[in-house]
Each structure stands twice: as C-alpha cells, then as structure tokens.
N, C-alpha and C positions, 0 to 999 in steps of 0.2 A: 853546605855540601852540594858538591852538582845532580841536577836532578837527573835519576835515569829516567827511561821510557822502554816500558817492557816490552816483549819480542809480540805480543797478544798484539798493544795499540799499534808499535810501526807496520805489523801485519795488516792493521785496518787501514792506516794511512794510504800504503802502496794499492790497499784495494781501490780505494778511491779514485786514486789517481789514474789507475785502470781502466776502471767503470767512463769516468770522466773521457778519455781519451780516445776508448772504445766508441763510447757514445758521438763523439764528435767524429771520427774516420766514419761510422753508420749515415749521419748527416751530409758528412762532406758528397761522399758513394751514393748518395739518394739525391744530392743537388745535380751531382754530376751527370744523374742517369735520365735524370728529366730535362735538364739540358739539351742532353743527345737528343730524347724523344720529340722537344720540342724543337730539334735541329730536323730530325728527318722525317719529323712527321708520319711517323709508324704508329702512335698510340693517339692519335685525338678523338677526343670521346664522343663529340660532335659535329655537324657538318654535313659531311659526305661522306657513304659506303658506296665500294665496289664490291659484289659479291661472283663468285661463283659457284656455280653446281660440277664441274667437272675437275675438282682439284686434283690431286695423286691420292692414291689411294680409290679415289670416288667419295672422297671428303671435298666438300666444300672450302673455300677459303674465304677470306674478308681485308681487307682492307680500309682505315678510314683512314680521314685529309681534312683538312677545313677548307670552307669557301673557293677562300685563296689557291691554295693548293691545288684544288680540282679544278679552277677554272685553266693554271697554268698548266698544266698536264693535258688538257684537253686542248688546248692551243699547240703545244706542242706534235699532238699526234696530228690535228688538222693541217699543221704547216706539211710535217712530213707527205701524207695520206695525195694532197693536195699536187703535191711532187711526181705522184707516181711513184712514191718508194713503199717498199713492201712494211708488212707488221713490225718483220726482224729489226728495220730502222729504226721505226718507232719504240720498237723495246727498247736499242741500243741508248736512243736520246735520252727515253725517259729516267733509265739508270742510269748515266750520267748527270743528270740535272738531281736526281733524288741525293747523289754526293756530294755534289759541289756546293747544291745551294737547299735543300730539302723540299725542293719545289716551290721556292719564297725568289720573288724577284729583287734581291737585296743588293743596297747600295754600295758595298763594302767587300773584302776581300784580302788576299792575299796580294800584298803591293799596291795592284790598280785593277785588281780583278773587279768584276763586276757580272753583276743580274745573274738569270739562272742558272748557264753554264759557266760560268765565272771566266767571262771572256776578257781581254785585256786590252787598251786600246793602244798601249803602246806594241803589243806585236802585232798589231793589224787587222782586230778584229771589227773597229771600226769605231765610233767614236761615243764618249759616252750616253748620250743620250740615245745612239740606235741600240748599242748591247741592252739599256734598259726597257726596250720595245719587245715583249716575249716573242712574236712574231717576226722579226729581225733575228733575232737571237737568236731561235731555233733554226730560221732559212741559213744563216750558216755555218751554225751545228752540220745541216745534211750536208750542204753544199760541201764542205770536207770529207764529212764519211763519205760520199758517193765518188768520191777522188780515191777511194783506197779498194783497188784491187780486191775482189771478194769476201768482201768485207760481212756480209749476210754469214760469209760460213767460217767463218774467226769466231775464236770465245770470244764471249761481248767484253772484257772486259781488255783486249789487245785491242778490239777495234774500237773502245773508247778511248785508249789511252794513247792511238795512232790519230787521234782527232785531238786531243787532250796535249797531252804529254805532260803528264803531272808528275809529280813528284811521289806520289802514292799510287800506283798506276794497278794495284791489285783491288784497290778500293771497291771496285763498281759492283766486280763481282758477286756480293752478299748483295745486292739491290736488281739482282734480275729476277727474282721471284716475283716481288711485288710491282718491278715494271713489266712484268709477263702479262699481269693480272690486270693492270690498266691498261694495259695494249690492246687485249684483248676485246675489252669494253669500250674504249674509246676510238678504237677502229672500226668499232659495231661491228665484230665476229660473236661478241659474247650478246643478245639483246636485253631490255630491261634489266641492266648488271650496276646499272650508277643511279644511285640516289642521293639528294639531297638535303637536308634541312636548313632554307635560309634564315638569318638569322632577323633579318630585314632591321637594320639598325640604322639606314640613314633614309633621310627624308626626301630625298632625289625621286622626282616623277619620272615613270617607263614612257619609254621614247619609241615609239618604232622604226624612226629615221636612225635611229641610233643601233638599236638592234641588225636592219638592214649594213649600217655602214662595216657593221662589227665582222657578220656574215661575209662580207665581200674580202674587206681587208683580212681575213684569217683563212678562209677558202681559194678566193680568187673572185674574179667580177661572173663567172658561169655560173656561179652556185645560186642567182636567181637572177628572171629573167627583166626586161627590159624594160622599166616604168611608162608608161606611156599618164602623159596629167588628163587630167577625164574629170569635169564636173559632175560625170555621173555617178563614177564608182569611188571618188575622192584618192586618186592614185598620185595628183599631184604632192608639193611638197606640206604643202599645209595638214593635207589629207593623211599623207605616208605618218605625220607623228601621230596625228589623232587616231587610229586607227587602233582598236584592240589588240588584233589577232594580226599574226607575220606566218602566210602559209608561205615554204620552200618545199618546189618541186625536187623529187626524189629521183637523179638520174643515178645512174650507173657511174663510177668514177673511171670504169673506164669499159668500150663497148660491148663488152660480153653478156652483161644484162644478167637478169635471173637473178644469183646468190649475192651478187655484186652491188645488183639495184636495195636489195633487203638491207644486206651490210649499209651500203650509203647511208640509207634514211637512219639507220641507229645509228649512224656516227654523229650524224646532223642533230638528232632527237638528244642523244649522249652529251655533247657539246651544248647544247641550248639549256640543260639540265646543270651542269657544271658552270657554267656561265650566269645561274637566276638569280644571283644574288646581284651580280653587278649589274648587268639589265633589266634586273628587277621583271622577271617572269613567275610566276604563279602557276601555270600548267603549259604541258609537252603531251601532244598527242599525236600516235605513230600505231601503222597498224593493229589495233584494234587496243590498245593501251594507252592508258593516260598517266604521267606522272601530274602530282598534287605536290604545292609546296604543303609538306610539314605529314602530307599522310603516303609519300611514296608509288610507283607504279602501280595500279588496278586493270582489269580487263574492262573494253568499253567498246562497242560495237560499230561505233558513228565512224573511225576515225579508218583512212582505210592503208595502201602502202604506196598512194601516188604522192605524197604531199608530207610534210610534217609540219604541222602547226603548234605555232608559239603565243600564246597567250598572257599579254603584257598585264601586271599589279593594276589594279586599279588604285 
C-alpha cells in the first residue's frame, strides 16, 4: 500500500524548510550589511574618532574610520583648505569620496574608475597612477567644483553630481552629515575633535625627512619654512631624518590672523594625528594639548599656538 504522510509531519516538513530559508535570507541581510559598513566606513570599531560637542539638538555626534580612512580625509581637506576654498568644499569632497569609494583609495571601479573619487582616466581625469595619488585626486576633485558657478550654495549633492555625473547622482546626499562632521574637524573649526588609535603594525622606522616631504606635498612648500643645513642645529639632510620632533609654524591660511591662525594650527595638528600611523607619529602638541598615540588628546601647558609639534615613534 502507498504510504501516506499525515497533515501533523508535512506541517513539520514545511516548517523546516522555513526556519532554514529564513535563516539563510537573516545571513545573507547581515553579510550584506557589513559589506556596506565595511564599504563606507560608518561603523569601524577601531582607529579613529571624530567627535563633536555641538550636534543638533546639543547632542554630541561620533564618527569612526580606520587609519586609512582618516589619513584620506585629512588629505582631502588639506588639498582643499590649501586652495583657498571654503569648509562648504571640503564637505562637498569629502561626501563625494565617502560614496564613491568609502574613503579607501581603491584600485578598481566601475569600468576604469579609479581611487577615491573614482575618477576615470579615459574621460580625462588623468592617468592612472596620478588618480591614485589622493593629493592629485582631490586637486581635481576642486579644480571642477570651483569651475561650477556657486557651487558653495547648491545642495551638496547637485554640486557633486555637476563634478561627478554619476549615475546615482542622489547618492551623496545621506553622506553630508558625517562629511559635516569631518570637515569641521579637519579644517580645525572643531579643535581636539580627531583622535586616534594607531595600530602600529609595521616595522618601518619614523622619518622626518619624510614627515616634512609629506607636509609640503599635501599643504604646499609654505607650510614650513626654508632648511637652511647647519652643523650646529643638524637642519641638514642627514639631520632633518634623525631629528625626533617636526615643529610647523602656525600661519594664518590666509591674512586675517586671529581665528584663522587657531583654525590653521588644528588643521595642521588634526592632519598630523590622522596621518600617525603612516608616519609613524606617537604625539601632536598644539596649544596647550597634547594628543598620545593609544591615550587621546590631554591638557599640557608647555605646548603654546605659535608652532605645532610632531613627535616621530621611536
């Protein structure tokens, strides 16, 4: 006789296969969403925070990044800053790159896209080795935006997508909050607002010849002044790497001085902090504040608002 199967067991059967399928859409929706996190770099647990005290509301906000991340971001605002272009630019850049590439200078893309703002070199943007130069890449990042007619007072995300012209061109949008937040910081409006924790994972000795070149090529050749080689004070070349400490005087970025000069030296201080892992920096001291790799900004009295000093790993 054929065997039946009562209505009880194929009720369990279908559960199963339920449970199972269930279980697997929860999986797939949980790989997928760590993905994204690990795409834009909104949730990493370690690294770098930006914080602020003045959210909405008068809530505080946070922001982390890894390493990586922060150092790019903080390159980005210096090319900007360095231009003479306002915050607004800097937002705009920084939300566009937090889309296109989650602030990773990746080798890969859509077609031939490429690095952070996922430039292309067959429409012009230049070839592939300069798009992977973050400093390249972001000079012309502006260099377009500042081609577009009042572009500061467009929602950011028309005037990214008049730089852009993507194919998702609402995208940027949801990423101005948190390139508010590093703008703010990395323009040094917000001060002590970025910290770090390097991970210090390779073996590479701190350079300060190298520190200096970094300074120059990301700022411009102003941002410190003129070596002059001296047997006495070891300014020459031999001198410049052995040298612990990398003091940068604090000008004003542009002459007005006062609020201007404070802002510089946090940008300078901000950037040298986001930057410790790859120049292998240990402390950042800026008016009367010292950041610590691993223990964050403290009050310190020594340190004053003419200079900001960078103190290379031993």
């Amino acid at each position: 006789m054929p065997r039946t199967v009562s209505p009880a067991r194929r009720h369990t059967g279908r559960s199963r296969l339920f449970r199972i399928a269930a279980a697997f859409f929860v999986l797939a929706a949980l790989g997928g969403y760590l993905t994204m996190q690990y795409i834009t770099g909104s949730k990493v647990s370690q690294g770098c925070t930006v914080e602020s005290a003045d959210g909405s509301a008068g809530k505080g906000r946070t922001y982390r990044m890894s390493p990586e991340q922060a150092s790019n971001a903080a390159t980005i605002a210096a090319v900007g800053t360095s231009r003479g272009l306002p915050e607004r630019a800097v937002t705009i850049a920084l939300a566009t790159a937090l889309q296109e590439s989650g602030l990773r200078n990746i080798e890969h893309g859509d077609r031939d896209s490429l690095g952070l703002f996922q430039q292309r070199p067959s429409q012009g943007w230049g070839t592939e080795k300069q798009i992977l130069d973050p400093v390249y890449s972001a000079g012309e990042f502006y260099r377009h935006l500042a081609e577009i007619p009042g572009y500061s007072r467009l929602p950011l995300t028309v005037a990214a997508q008049r730089v852009q012209r993507s194919g998702f061109p609402q995208a940027y949008a949801k990423h101005e909050p948190d390139a508010a937040l590093l703008a703010a910081a990395l323009t040094g409006r917000t001060p002590a607002a970025l910290s770090c924790t390097p991970p210090r994972t390779t073996a590479a000795k701190a350079d300060a010849a190298k520190v200096r070149a970094e300074l120059v090529r990301t700022f411009g050749k102003d941002v410190l002044p003129a070596q002059k080689p001296s047997p006495e004070n070891g300014t020459g070349a031999a001198g410049a790497s052995a040298t612990s400490t990398v003091s940068v005087p604090v000008r004003a970025a542009h002459a007005s001085g006062g609020d201007d000069s404070a802002r510089r030296g946090w940008e300078l201080a901000h950037w040298a902090v986001a930057q410790s892992e790859v120049l292998h920096l240990d402390e950042v001291a800026y008016a009367g504040r010292v950041w610590k790799a691993g223990s964050g900004w403290q009050t310190e009295g020594e340190s004053g608002t003419t200079e900001v000093r960078m103190r290379l790993a031993p």
